[in-house]
C-alpha positions as protocol buffer text, in pm:
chain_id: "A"
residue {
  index: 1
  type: UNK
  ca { x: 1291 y: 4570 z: 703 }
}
residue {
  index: 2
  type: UNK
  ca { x: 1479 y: 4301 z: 853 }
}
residue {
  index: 3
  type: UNK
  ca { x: 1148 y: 4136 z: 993 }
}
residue {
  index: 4
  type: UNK
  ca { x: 1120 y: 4084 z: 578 }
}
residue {
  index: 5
  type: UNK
  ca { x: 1428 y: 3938 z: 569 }
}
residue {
  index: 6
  type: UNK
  ca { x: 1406 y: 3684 z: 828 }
}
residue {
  index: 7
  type: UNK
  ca { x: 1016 y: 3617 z: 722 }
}
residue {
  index: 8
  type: UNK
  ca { x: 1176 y: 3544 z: 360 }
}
residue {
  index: 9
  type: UNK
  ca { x: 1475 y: 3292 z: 505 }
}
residue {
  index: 10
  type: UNK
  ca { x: 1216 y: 3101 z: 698 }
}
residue {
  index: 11
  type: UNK
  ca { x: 1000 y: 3037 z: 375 }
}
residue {
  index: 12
  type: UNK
  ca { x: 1291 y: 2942 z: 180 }
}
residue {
  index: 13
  type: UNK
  ca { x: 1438 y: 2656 z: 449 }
}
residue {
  index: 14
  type: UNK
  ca { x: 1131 y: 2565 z: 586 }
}
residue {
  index: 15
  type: UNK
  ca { x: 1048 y: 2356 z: 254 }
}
residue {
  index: 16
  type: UNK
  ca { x: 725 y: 2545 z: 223 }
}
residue {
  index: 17
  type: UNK
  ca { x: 667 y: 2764 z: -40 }
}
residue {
  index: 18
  type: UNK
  ca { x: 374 y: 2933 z: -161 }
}
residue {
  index: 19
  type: UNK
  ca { x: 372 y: 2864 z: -540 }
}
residue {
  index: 20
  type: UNK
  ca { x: 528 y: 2615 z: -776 }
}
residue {
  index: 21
  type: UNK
  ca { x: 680 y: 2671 z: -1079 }
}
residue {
  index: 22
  type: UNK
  ca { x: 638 y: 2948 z: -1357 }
}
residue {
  index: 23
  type: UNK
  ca { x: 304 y: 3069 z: -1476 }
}
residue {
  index: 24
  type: UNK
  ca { x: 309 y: 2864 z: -1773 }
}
residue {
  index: 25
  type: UNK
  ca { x: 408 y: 2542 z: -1540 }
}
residue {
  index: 26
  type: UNK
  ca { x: 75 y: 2632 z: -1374 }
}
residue {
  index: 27
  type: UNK
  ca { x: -120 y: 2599 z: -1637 }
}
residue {
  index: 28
  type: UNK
  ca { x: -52 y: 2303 z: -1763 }
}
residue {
  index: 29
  type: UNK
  ca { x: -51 y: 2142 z: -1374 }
}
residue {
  index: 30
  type: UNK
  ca { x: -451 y: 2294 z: -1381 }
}
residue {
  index: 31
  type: UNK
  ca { x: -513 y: 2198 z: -1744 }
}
residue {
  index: 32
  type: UNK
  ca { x: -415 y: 1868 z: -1644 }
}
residue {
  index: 33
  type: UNK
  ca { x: -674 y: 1861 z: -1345 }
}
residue {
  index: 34
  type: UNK
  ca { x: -952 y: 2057 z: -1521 }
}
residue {
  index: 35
  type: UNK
  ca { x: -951 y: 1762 z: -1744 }
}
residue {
  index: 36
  type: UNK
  ca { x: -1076 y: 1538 z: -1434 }
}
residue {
  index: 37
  type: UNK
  ca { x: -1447 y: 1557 z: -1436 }
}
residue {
  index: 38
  type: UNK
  ca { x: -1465 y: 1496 z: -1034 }
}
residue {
  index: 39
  type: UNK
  ca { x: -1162 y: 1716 z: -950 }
}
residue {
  index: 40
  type: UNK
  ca { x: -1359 y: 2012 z: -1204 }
}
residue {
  index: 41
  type: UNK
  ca { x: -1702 y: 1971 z: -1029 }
}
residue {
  index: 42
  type: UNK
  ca { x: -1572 y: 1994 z: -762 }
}
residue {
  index: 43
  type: UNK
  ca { x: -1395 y: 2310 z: -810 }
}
residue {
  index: 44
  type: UNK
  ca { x: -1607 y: 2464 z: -957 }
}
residue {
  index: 45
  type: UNK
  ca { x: -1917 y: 2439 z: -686 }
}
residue {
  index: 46
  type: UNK
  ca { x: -2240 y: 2477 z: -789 }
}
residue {
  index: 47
  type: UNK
  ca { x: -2250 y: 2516 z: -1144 }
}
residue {
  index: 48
  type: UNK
  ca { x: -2052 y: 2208 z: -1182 }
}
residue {
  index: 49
  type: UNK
  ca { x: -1858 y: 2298 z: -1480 }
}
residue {
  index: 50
  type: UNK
  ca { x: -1641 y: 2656 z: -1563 }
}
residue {
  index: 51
  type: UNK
  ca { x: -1411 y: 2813 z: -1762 }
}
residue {
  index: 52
  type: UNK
  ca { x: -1080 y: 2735 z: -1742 }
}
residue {
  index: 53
  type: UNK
  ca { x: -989 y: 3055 z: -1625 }
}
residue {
  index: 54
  type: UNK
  ca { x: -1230 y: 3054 z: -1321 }
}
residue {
  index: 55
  type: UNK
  ca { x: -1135 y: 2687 z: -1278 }
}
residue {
  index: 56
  type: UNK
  ca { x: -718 y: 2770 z: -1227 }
}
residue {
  index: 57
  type: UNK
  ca { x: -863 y: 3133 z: -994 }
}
residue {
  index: 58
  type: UNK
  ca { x: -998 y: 2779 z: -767 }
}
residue {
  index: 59
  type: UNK
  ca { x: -671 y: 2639 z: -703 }
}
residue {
  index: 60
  type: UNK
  ca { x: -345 y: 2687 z: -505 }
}
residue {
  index: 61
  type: UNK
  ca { x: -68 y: 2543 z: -561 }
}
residue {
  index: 62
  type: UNK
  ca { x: 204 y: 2473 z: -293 }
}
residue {
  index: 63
  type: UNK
  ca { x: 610 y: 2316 z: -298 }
}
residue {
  index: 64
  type: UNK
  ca { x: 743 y: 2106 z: -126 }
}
residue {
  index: 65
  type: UNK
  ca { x: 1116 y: 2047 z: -103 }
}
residue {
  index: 66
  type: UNK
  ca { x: 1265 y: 1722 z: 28 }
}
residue {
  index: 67
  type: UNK
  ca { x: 1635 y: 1642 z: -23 }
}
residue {
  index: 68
  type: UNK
  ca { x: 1673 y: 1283 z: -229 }
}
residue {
  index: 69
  type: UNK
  ca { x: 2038 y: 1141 z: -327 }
}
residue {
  index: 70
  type: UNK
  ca { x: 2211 y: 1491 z: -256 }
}
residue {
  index: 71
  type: UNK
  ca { x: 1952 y: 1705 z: -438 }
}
residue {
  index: 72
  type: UNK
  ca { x: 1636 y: 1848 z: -387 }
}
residue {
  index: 73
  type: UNK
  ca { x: 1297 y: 1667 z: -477 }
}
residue {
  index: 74
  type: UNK
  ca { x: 988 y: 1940 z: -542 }
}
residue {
  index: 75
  type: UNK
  ca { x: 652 y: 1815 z: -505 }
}
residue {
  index: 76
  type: UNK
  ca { x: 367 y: 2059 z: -607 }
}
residue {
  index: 77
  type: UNK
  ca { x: -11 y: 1975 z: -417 }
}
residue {
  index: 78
  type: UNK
  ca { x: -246 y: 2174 z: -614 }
}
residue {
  index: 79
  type: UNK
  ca { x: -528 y: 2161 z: -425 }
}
residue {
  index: 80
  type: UNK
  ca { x: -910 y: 2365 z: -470 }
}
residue {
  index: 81
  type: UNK
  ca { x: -914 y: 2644 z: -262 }
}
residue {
  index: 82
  type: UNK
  ca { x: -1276 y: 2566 z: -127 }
}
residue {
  index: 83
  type: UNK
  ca { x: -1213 y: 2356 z: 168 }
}
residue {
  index: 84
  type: UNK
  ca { x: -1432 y: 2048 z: 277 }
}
residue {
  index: 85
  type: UNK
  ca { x: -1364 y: 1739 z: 521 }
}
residue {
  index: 86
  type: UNK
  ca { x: -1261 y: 1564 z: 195 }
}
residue {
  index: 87
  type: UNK
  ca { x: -1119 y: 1711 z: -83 }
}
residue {
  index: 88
  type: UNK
  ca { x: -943 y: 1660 z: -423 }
}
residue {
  index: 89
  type: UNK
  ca { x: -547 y: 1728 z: -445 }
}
residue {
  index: 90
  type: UNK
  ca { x: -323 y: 1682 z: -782 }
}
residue {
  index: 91
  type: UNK
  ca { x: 4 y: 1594 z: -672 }
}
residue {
  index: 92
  type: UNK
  ca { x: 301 y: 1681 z: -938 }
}
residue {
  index: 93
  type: UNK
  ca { x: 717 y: 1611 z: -920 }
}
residue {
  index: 94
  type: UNK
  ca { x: 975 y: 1775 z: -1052 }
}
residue {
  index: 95
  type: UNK
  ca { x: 1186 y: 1623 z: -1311 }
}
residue {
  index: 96
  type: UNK
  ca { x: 1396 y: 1739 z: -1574 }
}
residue {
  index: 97
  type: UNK
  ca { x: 1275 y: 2081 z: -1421 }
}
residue {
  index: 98
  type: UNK
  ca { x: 919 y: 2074 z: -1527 }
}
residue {
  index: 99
  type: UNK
  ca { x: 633 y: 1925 z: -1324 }
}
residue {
  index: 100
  type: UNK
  ca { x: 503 y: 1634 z: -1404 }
}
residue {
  index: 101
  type: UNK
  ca { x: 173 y: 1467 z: -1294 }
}
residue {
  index: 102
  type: UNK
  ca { x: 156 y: 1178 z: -1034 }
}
residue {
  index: 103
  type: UNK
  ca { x: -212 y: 1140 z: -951 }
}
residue {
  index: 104
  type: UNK
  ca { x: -475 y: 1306 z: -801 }
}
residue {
  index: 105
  type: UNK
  ca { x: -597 y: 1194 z: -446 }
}
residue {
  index: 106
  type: UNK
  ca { x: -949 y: 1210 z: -300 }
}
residue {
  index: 107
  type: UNK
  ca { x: -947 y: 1233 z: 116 }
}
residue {
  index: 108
  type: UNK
  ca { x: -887 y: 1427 z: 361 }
}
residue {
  index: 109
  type: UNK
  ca { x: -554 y: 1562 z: 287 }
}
residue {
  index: 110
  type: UNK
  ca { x: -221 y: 1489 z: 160 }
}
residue {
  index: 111
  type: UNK
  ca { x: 131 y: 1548 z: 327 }
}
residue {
  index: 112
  type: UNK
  ca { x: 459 y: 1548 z: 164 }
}
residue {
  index: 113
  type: UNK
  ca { x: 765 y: 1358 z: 411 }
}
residue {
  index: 114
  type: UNK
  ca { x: 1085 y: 1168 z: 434 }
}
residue {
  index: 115
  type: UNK
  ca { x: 1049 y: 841 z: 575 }
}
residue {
  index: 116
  type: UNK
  ca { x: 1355 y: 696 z: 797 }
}
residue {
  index: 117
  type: UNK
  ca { x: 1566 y: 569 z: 472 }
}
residue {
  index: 118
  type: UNK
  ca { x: 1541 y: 975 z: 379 }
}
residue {
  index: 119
  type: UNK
  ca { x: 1342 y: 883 z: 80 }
}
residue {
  index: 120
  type: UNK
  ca { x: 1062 y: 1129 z: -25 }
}
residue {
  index: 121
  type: UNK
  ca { x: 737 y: 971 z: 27 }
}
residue {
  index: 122
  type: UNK
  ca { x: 381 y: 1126 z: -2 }
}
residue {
  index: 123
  type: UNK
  ca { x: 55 y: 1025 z: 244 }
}
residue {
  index: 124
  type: UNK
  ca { x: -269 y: 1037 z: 128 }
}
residue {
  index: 125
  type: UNK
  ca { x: -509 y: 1062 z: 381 }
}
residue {
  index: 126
  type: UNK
  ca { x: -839 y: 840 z: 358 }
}
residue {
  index: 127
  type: UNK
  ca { x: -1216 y: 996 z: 280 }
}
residue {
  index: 128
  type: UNK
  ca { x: -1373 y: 1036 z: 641 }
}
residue {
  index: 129
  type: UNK
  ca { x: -1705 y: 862 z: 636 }
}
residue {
  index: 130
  type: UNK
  ca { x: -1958 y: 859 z: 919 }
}
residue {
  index: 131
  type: UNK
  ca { x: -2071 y: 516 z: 871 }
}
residue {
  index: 132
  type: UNK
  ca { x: -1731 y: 398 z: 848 }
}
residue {
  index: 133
  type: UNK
  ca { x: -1501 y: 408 z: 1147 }
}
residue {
  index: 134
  type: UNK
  ca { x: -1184 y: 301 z: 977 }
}
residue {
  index: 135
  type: UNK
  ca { x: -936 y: 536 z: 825 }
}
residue {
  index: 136
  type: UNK
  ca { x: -628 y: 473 z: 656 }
}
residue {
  index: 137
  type: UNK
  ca { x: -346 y: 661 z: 449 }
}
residue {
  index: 138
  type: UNK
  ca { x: -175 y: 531 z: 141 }
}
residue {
  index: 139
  type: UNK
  ca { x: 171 y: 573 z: 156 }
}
residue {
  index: 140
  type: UNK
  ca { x: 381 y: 640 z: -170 }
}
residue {
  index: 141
  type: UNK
  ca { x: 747 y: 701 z: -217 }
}
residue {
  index: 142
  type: UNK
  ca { x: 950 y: 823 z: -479 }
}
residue {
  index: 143
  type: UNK
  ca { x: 1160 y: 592 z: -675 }
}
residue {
  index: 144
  type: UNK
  ca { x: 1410 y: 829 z: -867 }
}
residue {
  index: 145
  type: UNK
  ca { x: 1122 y: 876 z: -1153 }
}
residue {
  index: 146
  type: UNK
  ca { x: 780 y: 863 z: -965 }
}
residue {
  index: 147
  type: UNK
  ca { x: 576 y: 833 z: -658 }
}
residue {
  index: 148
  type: UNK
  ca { x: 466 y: 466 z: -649 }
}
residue {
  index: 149
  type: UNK
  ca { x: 200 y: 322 z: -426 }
}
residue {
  index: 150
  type: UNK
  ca { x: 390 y: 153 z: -111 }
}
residue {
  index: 151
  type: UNK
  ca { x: 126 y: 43 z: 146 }
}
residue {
  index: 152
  type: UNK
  ca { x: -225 y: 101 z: 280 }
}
residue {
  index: 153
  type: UNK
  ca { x: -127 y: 220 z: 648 }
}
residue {
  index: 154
  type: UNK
  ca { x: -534 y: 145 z: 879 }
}
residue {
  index: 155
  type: UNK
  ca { x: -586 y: 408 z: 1114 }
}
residue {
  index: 156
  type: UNK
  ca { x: -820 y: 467 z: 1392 }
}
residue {
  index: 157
  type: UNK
  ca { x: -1008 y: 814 z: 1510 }
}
């Protein structure tokens, strides 16, 4: 029983959690992205299109808490749960305690950090390409109302 406990206080300080939101907060987060044609086919695999029942069963959804000004910023990545070398990720803030949507990022992956200033910033990870050996990230940080597009960081394998 206390293993519980302790497994429980790690979740909650470690800024990970495992869902964001209510139910109903959910479904408007996947409503939003099943109305992305890319972000749908891909979810949905072969068929290319679903219902919007099997489409949300195709997603997780994971927080991310970062303190900002002396309270906490959440960031949702609701991402499919198929997983590929590149893959589609919505990315949603909290404000006025409801999520709302950002943008949705194509690559390889997206991680939610605090840069040196302690301001909340989110990198999106480049598409890997064969062909191509560059690779970047784009680098966005919140401004009090919304991630906004910073810098394209080049990267090498």
């Amino acid at each position: 029983m206390k293993n519980i406990f302790v497994l429980i206080a790690l979740l909650s300080f470690s800024g990970l959690a495992c869902a964001c939101g209510t139910d109903a907060q959910r479904e408007k987060m996947a409503a939003k992205l099943y109305a992305d044609a890319e972000m749908q086919k891909f979810v949905c695999g072969a068929s290319d299109s679903c219902s919007m029942e099997d489409f949300k069963a195709g997603l997780q959804f994971q927080k991310y808490e970062r303190p900002f000004h002396g309270a906490v910023l959440s960031v949702c990545l609701v991402e499919p749960t198929l997983t590929a070398t590149n893959s589609f990720t919505g990315v949603f803030a909290k404000k006025n305690g409801r999520y709302a949507f950002q943008f949705i990022s194509y690559g390889t992956g997206v991680k939610v950090q605090v840069n040196k200033a302690g301001i909340p910033m989110v990198l999106e990870y480049s598409v890997v390409d064969p062909n191509n050996p560059d690779y970047s990230l784009n680098q966005y940080l919140w401004n009090g109302k919304a991630f906004i597009f910073s810098r394209t960081v080049p990267l090498h394998h």
